[in-house]
C-alpha angles and dihedrals in degrees: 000000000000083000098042083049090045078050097051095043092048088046107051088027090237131125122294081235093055092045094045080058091046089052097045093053091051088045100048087039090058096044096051085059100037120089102251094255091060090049097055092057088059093047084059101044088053094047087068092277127142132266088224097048083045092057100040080052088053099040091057093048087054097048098249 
């Protein structure tokens, strides 16, 4: 998450502690309208966790 909320702040040119409050509002937006197991996937990607482990993870919950 630390590197999504550097990329926000360099982005937008604002301060790592506004973007860490911009990113927490769209990530718990998104989690409040995505199924759980979904969500979960997106719990793990921002804990440091890879695109590729979050969508096996995805891929198995949806039965593919």
């Amino acid at each position: 998450m630390d590197e999504l909320v550097k990329s926000v702040a360099d982005r937008v040119g604002i301060s790592e502690d506004q973007a860490k409050k911009a990113v927490d509002i769209v990530v718990g937006f998104l989690k409040q309208r995505l199924p759980g197991s979904v969500s979960g996937q997106v719990d793990s990607l921002l804990a440091g966790g890879s695109a590729a482990d979050a969508a096996k993870g995805l891929g198995s919950k949806l039965g593919l």
